[in-house]
C-alpha positions in Angstrom: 20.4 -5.7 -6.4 22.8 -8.7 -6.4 23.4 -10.5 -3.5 26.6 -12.7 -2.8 24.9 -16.2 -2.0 26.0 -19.6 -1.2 25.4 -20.9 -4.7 28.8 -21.9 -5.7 31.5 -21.5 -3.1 33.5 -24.5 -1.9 32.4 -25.6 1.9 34.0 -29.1 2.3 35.8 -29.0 5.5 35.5 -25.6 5.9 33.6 -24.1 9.2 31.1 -21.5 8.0 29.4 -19.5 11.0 25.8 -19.1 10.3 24.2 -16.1 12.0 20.6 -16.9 12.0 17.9 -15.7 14.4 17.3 -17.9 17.5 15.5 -15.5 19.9 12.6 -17.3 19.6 9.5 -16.9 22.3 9.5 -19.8 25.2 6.7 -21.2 27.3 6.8 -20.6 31.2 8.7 -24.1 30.9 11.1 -23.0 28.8 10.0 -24.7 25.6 10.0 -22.8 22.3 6.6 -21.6 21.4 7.2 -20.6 17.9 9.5 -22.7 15.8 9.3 -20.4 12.6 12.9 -18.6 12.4 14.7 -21.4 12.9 12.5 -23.6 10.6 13.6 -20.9 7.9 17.6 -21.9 8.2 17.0 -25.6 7.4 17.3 -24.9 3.4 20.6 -23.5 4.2 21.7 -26.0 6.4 20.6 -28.7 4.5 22.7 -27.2 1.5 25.7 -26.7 3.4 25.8 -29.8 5.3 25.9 -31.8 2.2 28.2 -30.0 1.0 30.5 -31.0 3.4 30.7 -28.3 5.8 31.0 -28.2 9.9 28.4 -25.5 10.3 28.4 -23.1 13.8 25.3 -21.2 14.6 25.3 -18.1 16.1 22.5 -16.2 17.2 21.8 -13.6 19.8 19.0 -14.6 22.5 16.9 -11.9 25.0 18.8 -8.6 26.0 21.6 -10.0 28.5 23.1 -6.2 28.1 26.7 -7.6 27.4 27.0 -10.2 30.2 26.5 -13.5 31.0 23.0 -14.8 32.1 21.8 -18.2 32.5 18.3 -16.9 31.9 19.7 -16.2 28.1 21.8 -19.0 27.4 21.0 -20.9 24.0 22.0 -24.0 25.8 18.5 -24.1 27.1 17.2 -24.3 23.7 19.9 -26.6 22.3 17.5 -29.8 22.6 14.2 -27.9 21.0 16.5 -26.4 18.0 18.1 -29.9 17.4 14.8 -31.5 17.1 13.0 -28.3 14.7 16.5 -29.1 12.8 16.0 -33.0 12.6 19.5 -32.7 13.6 20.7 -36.2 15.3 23.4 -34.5 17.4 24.2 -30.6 18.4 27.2 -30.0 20.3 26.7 -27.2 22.4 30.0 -24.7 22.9 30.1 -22.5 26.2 31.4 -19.6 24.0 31.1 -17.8 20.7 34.7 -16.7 20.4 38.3 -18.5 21.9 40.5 -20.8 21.3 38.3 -23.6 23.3 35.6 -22.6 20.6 37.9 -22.7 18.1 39.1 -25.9 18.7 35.4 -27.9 18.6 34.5 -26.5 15.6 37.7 -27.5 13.8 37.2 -31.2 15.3 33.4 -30.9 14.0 32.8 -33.7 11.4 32.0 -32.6 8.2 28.1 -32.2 8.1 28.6 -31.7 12.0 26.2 -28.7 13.5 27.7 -26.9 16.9 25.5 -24.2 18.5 27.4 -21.4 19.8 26.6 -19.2 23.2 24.6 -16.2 23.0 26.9 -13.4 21.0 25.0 -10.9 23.2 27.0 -11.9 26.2 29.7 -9.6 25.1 29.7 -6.1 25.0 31.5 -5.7 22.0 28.5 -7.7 20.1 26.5 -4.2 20.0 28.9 -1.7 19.8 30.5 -3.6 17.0 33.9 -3.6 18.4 36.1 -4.2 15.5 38.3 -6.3 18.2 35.3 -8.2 18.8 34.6 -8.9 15.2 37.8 -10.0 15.0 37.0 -12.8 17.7 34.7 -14.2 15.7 36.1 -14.3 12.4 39.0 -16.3 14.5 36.8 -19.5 15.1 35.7 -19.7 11.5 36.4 -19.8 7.5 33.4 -18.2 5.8 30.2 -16.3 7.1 26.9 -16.8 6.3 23.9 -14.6 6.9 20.8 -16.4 7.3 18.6 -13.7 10.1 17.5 -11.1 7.7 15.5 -10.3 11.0 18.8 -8.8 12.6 20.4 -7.1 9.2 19.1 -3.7 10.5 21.7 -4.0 13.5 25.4 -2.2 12.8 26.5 -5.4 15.5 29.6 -7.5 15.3 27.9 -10.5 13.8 25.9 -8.7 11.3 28.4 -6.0 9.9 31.7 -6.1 11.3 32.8 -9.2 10.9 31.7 -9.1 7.2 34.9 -7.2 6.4 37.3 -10.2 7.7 35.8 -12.9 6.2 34.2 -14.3 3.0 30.6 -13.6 3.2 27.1 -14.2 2.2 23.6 -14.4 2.1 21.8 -17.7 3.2 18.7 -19.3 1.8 16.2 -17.2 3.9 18.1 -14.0 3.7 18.1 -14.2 -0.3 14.2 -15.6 -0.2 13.4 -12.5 1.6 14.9 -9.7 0.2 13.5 -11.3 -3.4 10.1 -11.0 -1.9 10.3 -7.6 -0.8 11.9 -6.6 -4.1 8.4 -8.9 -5.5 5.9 -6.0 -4.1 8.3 -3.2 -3.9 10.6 -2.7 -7.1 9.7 -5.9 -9.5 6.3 -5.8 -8.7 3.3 -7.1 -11.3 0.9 -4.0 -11.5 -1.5 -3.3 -9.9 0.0 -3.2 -6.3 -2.0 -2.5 -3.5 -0.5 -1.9 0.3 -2.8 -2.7 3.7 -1.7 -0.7 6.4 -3.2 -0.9 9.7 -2.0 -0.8 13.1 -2.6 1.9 15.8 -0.1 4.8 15.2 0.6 6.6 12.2 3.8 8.0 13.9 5.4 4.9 14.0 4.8 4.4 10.0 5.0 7.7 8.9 8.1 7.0 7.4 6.7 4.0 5.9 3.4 5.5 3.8 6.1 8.2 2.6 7.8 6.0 0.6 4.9 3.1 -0.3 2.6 6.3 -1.2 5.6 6.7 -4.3 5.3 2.5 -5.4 1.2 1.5 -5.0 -1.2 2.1 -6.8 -4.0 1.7 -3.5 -3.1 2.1 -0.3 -6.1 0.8 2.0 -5.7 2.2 5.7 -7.5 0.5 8.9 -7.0 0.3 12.7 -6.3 3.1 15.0 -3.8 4.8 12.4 -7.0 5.6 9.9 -8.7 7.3 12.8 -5.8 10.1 12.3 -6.3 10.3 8.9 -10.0 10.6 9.3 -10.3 13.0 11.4 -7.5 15.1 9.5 -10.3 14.6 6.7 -12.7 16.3 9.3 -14.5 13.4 10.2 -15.9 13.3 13.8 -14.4 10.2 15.4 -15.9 10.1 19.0 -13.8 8.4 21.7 -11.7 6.3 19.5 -7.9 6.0 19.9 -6.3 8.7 17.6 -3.1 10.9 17.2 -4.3 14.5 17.1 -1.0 15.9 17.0 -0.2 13.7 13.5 -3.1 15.2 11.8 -0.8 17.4 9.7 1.4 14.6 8.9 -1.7 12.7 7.5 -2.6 15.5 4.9 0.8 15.8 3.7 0.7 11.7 2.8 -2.8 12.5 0.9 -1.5 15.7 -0.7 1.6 13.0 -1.9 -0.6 10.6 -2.5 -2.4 12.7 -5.3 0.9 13.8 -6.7 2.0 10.2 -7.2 -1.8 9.1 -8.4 -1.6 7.0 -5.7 -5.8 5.9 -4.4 -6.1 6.2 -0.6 -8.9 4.1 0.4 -10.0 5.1 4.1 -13.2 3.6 6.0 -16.8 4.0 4.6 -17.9 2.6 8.0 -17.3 1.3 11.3 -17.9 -1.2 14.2 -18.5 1.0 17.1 -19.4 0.5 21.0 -18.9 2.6 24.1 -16.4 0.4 26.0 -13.6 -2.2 24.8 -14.4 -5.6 26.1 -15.2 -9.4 24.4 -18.9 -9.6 22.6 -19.4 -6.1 24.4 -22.8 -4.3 23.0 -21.9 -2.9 19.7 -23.4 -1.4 16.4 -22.3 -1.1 12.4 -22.4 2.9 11.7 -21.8 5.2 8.4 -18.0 6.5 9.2 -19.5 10.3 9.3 -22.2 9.1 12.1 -20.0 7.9 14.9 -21.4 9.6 18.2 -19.0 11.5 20.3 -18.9 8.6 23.4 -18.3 5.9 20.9 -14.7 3.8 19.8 -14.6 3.0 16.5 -13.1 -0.8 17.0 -13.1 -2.6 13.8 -14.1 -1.8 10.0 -17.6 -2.2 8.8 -18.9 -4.0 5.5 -18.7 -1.9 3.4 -15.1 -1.0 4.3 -14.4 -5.1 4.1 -16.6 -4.7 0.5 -13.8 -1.6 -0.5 -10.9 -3.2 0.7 -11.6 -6.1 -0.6 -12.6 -5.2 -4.1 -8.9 -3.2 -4.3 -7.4 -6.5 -3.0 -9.2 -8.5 -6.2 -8.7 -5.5 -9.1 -4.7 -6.3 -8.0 -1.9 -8.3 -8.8 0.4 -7.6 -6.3 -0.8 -6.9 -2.3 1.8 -6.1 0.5 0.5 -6.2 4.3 1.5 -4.3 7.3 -0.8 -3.9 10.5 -4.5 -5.1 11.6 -7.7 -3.1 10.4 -9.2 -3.6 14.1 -8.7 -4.5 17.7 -8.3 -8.2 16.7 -7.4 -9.6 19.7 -11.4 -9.1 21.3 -13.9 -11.0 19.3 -15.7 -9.5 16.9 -13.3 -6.5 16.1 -11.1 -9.3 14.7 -13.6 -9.9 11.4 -12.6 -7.0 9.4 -9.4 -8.0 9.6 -10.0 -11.6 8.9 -12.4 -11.2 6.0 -9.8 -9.1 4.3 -7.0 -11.8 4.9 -8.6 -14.4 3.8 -9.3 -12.7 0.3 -5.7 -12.4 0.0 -4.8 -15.6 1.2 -7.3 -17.4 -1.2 -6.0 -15.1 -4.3 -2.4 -16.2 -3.3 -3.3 -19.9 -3.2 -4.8 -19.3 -7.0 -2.1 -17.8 -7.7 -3.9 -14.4 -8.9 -2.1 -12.5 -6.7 1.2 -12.2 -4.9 1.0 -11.2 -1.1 3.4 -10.5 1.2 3.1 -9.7 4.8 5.2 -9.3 7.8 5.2 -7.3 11.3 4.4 -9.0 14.8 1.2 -8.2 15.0 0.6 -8.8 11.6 1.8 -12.4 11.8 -0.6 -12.5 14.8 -3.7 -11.5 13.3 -3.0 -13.2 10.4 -2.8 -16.3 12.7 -6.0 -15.3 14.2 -7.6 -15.6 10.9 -6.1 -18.8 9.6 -4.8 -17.0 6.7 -1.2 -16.8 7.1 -0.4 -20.0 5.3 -2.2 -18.8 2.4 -0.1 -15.6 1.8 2.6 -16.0 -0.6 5.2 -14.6 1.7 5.1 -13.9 5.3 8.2 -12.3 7.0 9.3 -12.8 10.6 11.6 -10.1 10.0 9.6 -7.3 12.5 11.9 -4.1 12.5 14.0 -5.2 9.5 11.2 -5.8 7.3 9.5 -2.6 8.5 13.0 -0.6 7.9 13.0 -2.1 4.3 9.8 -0.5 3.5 10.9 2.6 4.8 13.4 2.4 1.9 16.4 2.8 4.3 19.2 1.0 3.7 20.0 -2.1 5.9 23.9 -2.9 7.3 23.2 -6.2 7.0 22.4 -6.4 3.3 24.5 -3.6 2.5 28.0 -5.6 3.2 26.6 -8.6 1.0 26.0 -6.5 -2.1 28.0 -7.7 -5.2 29.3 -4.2 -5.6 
């Protein structure tokens, strides 16, 4: 896979509109709460900027459903994103698309950033109106992708305007789709996948395809509950999908095929209600009483797992093993995360991780800056491992 990137085309003078991902979370006062997408532009802006050219960002912001809204207007971020950017001045433009747009982009000094309003306050944005597409190639020279995070959308600003304009991938974009390539197709052998989460019918799609490309696949949370009971193990009260119990075999039976090693809990962290430092108790995975939740993996699961995670090389991550968020189902997940996240820093593994939750148990466990790679992609990075193929990355293919 070769990607068209900003390595050697000519930017002096030129305006190049930058999609990147600015829907960002805010405080109750309106102040962005996690910086991390738009920290992961600066490479390209730097690069691009000193190359001489007057740079608009364009982003989408909340779900205005095709209208304006104050409430979603990336004015109100302008100050926080010009300080994240160390950016002396932003010049803020009421519109995406128009000859008023036009204009203050042309007149931008070279170097010059302008932040444009929320794309998603036109209908044809979604839809991707060709007539909208055309809008916004109008107000520019060259197109840059830089939200990796939105290339799963068929939108305006992702696909359509791709075929009007010279186009390609931005810093983050290309750093992203080398990782995934990193644990999914280049990968250094052994590779090991963590999958946790609560639903196996939301990553059914998902252990299809990694079940082809590990070598171990370790399952936790509420999602291994499914496949244990599938295995016939009695699971109590805990959270389960009875009616994917079918769908679990069939990912064993492939996993066997492919000589791919399931690894499933060996025990549990159990207690009869769901509640912070509730009464709990460490049992055998085939001894779990019928009134108790399994919350969290035991120590020997954490002693499995983690052995897998040291025999590998390579260690993709998708999900929490527990209910992380109530103290102390988080450990499980935490004592697996940072194994990975000191193997990474050692450099005797490569890790890459991504999903929200992910990110926030991660987080919880003070290991995310240890991991090699960790995507704020959410759906797009989840879509990749599907194997599907992505709109966004599609139209930026050397073909």
């Amino acid at each position: 896979m070769k990607l068209r990137t900003i390595d050697n085309i000519e930017v002096k003078g030129k305006v190049v509109l930058l999609r990147c991902d600015l829907n960002v979370p805010v405080t109750e006062q309106g102040e962005i709460a996690d910086s991390s997408r738009i920290e992961r532009i600066l490479p390209t802006i730097s690069q691009l900027a000193n190359r001489g050219a007057k740079i608009a960002l364009l982003s989408h912001y909340g779900r205005p459903n095709g209208k304006y809204n104050e409430e979603f207007s990336l004015g109100n971020l302008s100050d926080g994103i010009a300080e994240i950017l160390n950016a002396e001045e932003i010049t803020v433009v009421q519109d995406c698309i128009g000859k008023v747009a036009k204009k203050v982009l042309k007149d931008l000094p070279s170097g010059g950033i302008a932040l444009l309003e929320n794309v998603r306050f036109h209908p044809g944005e979604e839809k991707n109106d060709p007539k909208f597409s055309k809008l916004l190639s109008d107000v520019a020279d060259l197109y840059v992708n830089d939200a990796f995070s939105v290339s799963h959308r068929k939108h305006s600003s992702i696909e359509g305007i791709t075929k009007l304009l010279p186009s390609y991938a931005g810093r983050a974009f290309q750093f992203e789709i080398d990782m995934l390539q990193k644990v999914l197709s280049n990968s250094n052998p052994p590779v090991m996948a963590i999958i946790g989460g609560s639903k196996v019918s939301t990553k059914l799609k998902l252990m299809e395809n990694l079940v082809e490309k590990m070598h171990t696949i370790a399952i936790g949370g509420g999602m291994a509950n499914t496949f244990l009971l599938a295995n016939n193990i009695n699971i109590g009260a805990s959270f389960c999908e009875k009616s994917m119990q079918n769908d679990a075999k069939k990912i064993i039976a492939k996993a066997k095929k492919f000589g791919c090693n399931i690894l499933l809990p060996l025990d549990a962290v159990v207690a009869n209600k769901l509640e912070v430092n509730a009464e709990n108790e460490i049992v055998d995975i085939e001894r779990v009483k019928n009134n108790k939740m399994i919350l969290d993996i035991g120590p020997k699961t954490i002693d499995l797992f983690c052995n897998a995670i040291v025999n590998s090389k390579t260690v993709l991550w998708n999900g929490p093993l527990g209910v992380f968020e109530v103290p102390p189902y988080d450990e499980g997940t935490s004592n697996c995360a940072l194994t990975v996240a000191m193997l990474s820093r050692s450099g005797a593994i490569t890790s890459v991780a991504g999903g929200g939750d992910t990110i926030s148990a991660l987080n919880n466990a003070d290991a995310a800056g240890g991991f090699t790679y960790v995507s704020v992609a959410g759906g797009a990075f989840l879509e990749w491992i599907e194997g599907k193929t992505l709109p966004g990355v599609n139209v930026l293919l050397d073909k």
